[in-house]
C-alpha positions as CSV (number, residue, x, y, z in Angstrom):
1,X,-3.0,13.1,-9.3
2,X,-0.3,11.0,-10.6
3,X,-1.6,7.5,-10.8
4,X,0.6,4.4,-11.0
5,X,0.3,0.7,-10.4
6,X,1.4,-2.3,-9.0
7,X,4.7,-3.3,-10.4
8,X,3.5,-7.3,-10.2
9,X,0.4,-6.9,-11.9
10,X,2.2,-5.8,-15.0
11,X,2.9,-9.0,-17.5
12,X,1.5,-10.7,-14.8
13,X,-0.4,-13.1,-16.9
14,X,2.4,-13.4,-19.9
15,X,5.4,-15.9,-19.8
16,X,8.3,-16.0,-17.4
17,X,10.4,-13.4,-19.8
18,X,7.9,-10.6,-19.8
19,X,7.9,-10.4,-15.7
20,X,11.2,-8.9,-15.0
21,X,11.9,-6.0,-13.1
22,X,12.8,-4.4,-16.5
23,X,9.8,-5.5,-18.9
24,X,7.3,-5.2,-16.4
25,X,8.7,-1.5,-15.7
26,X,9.2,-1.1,-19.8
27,X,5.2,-1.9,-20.2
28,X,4.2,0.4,-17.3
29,X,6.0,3.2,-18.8
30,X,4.1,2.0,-22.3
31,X,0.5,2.2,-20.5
32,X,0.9,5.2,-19.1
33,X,1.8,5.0,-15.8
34,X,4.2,7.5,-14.0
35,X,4.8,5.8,-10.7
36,X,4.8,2.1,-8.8
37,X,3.9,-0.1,-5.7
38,X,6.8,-1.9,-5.9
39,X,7.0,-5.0,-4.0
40,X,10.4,-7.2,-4.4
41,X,9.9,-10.6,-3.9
42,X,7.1,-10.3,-6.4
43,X,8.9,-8.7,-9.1
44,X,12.3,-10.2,-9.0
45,X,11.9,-13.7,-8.6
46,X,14.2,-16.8,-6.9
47,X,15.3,-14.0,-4.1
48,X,14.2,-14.4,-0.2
49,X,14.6,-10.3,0.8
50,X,15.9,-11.0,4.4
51,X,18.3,-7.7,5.7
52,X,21.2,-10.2,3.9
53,X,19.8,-9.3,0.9
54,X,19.0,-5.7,1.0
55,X,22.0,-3.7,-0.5
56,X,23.0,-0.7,-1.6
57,X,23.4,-2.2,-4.8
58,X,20.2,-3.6,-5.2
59,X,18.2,0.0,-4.2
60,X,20.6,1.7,-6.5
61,X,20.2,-1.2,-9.6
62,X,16.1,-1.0,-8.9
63,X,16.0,2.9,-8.9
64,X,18.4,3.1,-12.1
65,X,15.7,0.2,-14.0
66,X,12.9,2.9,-13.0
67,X,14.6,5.9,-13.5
68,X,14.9,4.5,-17.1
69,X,11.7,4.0,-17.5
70,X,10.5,7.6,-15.9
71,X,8.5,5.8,-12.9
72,X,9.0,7.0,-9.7
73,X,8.6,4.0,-6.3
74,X,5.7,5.5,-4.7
75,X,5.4,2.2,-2.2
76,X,8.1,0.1,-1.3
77,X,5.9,-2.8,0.0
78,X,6.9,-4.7,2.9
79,X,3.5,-6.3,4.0
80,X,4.9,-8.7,7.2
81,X,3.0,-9.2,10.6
82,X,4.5,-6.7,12.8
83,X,1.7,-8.4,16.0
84,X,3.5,-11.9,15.2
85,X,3.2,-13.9,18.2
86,X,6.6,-15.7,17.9
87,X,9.5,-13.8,19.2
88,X,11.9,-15.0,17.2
89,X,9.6,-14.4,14.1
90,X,8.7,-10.8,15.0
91,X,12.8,-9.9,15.1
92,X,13.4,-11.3,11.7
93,X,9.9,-9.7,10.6
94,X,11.6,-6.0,12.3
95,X,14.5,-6.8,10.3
96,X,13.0,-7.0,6.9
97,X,11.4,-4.0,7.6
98,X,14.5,-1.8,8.5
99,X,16.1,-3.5,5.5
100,X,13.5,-2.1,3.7
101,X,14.1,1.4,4.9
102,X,17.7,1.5,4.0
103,X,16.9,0.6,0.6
104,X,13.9,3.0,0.7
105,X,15.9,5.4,1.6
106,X,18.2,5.1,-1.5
107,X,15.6,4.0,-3.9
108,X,14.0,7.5,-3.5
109,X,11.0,5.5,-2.7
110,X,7.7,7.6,-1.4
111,X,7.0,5.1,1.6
112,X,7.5,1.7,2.8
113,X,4.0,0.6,2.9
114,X,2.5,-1.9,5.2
115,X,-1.1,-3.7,6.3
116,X,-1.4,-3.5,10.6
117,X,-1.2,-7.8,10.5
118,X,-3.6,-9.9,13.3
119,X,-2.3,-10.9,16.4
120,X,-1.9,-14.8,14.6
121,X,0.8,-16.6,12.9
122,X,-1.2,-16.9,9.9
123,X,-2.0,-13.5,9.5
124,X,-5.8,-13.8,9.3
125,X,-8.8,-12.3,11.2
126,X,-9.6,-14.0,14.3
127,X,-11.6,-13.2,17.5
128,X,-8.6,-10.8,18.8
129,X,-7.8,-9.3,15.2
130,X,-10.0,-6.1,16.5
131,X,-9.2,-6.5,20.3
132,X,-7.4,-3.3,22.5
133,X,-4.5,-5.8,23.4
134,X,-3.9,-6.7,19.3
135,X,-3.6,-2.8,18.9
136,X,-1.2,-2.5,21.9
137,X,1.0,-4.9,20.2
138,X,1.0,-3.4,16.9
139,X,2.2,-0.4,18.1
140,X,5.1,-1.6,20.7
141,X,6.4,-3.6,17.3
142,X,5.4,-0.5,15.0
143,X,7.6,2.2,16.8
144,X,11.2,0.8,16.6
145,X,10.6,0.4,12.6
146,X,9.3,4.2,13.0
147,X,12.3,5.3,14.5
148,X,14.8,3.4,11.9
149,X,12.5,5.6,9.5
150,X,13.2,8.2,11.2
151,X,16.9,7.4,11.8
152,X,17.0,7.1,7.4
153,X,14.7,10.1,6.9
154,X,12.2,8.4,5.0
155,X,8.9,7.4,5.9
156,X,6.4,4.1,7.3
157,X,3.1,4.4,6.2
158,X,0.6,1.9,7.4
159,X,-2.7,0.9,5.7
160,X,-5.9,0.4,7.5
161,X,-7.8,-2.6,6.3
162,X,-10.6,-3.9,8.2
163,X,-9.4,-7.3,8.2
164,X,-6.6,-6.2,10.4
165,X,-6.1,-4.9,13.3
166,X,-5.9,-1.2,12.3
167,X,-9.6,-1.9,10.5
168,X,-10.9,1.6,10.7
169,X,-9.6,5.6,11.0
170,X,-10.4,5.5,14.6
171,X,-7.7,3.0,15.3
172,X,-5.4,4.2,12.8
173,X,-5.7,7.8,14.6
174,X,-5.0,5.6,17.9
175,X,-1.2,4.4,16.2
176,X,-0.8,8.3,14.9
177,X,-1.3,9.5,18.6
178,X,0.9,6.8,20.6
179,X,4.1,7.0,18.3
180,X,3.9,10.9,17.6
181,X,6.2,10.8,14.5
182,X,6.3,12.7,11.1
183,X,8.1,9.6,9.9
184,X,4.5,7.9,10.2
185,X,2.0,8.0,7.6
186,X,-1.4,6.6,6.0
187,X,-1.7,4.5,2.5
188,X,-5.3,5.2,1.8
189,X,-7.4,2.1,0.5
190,X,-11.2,3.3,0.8
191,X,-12.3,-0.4,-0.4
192,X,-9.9,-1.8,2.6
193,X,-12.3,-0.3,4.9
194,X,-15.4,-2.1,3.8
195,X,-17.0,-5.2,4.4
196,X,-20.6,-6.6,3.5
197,X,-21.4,-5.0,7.1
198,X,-21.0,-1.3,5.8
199,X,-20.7,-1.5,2.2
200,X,-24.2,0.0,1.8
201,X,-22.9,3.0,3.9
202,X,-19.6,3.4,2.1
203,X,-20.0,7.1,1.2
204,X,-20.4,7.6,5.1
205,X,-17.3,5.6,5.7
206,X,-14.6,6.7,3.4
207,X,-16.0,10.4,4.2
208,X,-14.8,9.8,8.0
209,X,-11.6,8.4,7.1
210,X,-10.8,11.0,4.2
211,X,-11.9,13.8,7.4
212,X,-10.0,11.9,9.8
213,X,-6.8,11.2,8.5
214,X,-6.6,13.7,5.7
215,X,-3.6,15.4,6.8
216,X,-1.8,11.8,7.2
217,X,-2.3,10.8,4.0
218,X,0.9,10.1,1.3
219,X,-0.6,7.8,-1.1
220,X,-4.1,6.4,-2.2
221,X,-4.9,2.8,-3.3
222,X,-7.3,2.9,-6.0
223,X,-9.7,-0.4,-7.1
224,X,-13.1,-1.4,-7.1
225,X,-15.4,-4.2,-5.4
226,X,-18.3,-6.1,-5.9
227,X,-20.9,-7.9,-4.0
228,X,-20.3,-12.1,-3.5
229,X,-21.2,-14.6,-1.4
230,X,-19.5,-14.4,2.1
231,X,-18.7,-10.6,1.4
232,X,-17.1,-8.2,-1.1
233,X,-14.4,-8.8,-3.9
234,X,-11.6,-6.4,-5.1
235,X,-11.8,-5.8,-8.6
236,X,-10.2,-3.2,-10.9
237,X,-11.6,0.6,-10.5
238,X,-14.4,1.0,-12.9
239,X,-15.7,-2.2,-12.7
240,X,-17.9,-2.2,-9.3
241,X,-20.1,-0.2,-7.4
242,X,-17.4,2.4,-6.1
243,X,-18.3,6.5,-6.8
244,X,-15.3,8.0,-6.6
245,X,-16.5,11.4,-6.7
246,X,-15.9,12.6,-3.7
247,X,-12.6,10.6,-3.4
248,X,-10.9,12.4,-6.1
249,X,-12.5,15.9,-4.6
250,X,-10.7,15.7,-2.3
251,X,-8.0,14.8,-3.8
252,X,-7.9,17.6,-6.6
253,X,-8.9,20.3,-3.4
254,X,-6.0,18.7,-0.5
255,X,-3.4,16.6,-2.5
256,X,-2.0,18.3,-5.4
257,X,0.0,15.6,-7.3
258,X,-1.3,12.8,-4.8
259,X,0.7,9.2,-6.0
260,X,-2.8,7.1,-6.8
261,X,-1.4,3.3,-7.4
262,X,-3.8,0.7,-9.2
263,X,-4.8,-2.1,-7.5
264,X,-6.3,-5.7,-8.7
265,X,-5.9,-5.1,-12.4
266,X,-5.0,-7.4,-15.4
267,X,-3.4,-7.2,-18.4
268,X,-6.4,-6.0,-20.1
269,X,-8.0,-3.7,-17.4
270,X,-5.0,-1.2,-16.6
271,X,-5.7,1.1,-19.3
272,X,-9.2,1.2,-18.6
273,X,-8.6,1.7,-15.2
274,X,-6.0,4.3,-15.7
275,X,-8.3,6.0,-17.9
276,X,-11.7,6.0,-16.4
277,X,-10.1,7.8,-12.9
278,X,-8.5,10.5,-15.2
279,X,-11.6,11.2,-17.0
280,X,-14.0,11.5,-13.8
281,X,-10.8,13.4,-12.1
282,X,-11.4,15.7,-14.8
283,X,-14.4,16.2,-14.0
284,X,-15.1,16.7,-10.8
């Protein structure tokens, strides 16, 4: 398992200087980290990263700042509502993503990752997030950004959160059957498919998904969550209520070499993170 982080949680609490592309890859490097969810707009900042903006030159100035630094993109991120209900929204939201392709493509990056949106402009669960019609709509939107990827030879991979409209494996295995393409793969979150609801059956849960859509998978997200008010919390891994035992068994027995990115860590959790999965990966 090589596990890497999110690019913007690096410096993220430290003065403007320290969050550039460069430093932030510098202290990754430093903290152990082999690979990155990279998401753009979020680590190079005063940039809007419409198709305009997209170049050759940018993929090929971002892969030489990682290359330096040994990190390899697992994730480009391009989280945008593909089920946007405005027309003229969902073409400049298709455009992003093929943009995003292109440079994937000569970045070298693993994926361009994405969350399944809601069927709203404001990208939030509503009475129709988990409807049939919602899903229909992802995937008309979903397949021509599928067949760019495929057009590029790199590939989409599309992360079920319950929150969205892909919110469990069985819909995910619903977009894997209606666009039919190698080009089309999973992000793995198991805490993105829980909610107060099923938390208490979580082992259940992640089991189905990790049966379901093992062959699908490219890339795991790895955090934690606790228990609040008006539902669960992401926090760094190691911190909640998570067992990752049978997580990382079958990681160690299906995906040799598996790209594992942090998510929801600070300054002062990474390491700790980092080291607490490595230790148990050990061991199991």
């Amino acid at each position: 398992m090589q596990i890497g982080i999110r690019l913007h949680d690096v410096n993220a609490a430290l003065a403007p200087e320290a969050q550039t592309l460069e430093a932030r890859a510098e202290t990754a490097q430093a903290e152990g980290f082999s690979c990155v969810h990279l998401a753009l707009g979020k680590v190079i900042r005063g940039v809007d990263f419409d198709s305009r903006a997209l170049t050759e030159g940018l993929a090929l100035y971002v892969k030489r700042v990682l290359a330096r630094f040994g990190l390899d993109p697992a994730v480009l991120g391009c989280y945008l509502n593909l089920a946007h209900p405005d027309p003229e929204q969902l073409l400049d939201i298709q455009s992003r993503y093929y943009g995003h392709l292109r440079t994937a493509a000569i970045l070298g990056a693993g994926v361009v990752g994405t969350e399944t949106g809601a069927p709203n402009a404001q990208y939030r669960l509503d009475a129709n997030t988990h409807s049939r019609d919602a899903l229909i709509t992802f995937i008309r939107n979903l397949a021509p950004v599928v067949e760019r990827a495929e057009h590029w030879g790199v590939s989409v991979a599309i992360e079920p959160v319950w929150r969205h409209i892909v919110c469990d494996a069985d819909r995910a295995l619903a977009v894997l059957d209606a666009i039919r393409s190698p080009n089309l793969r999973i992000i793995f979150d198991p805490v993105n498919l829980l909610h107060s609801g099923n938390a208490d059956h979580r082992d259940r849960v992640i089991q189905d998904a990790m049966e379901k859509l093992g062959e699908h998978i490219a890339v795991i997200h790895l955090k934690d969550f606790v228990r609040e008010e008006g539902g669960l919390r992401a926090v760094a891994a190691g911190t909640g209520e998570m067992d990752y035992r049978s997580i990382l068994r079958f990681l160690k027995g299906y995906k040799p070499y598996v790209q594992a990115t942090l998510e929801n860590t600070t300054n002062d959790s990474a390491v700790q993170a980092r080291e607490f999965l490595e230790g148990l990966y050990a061991q199991v």
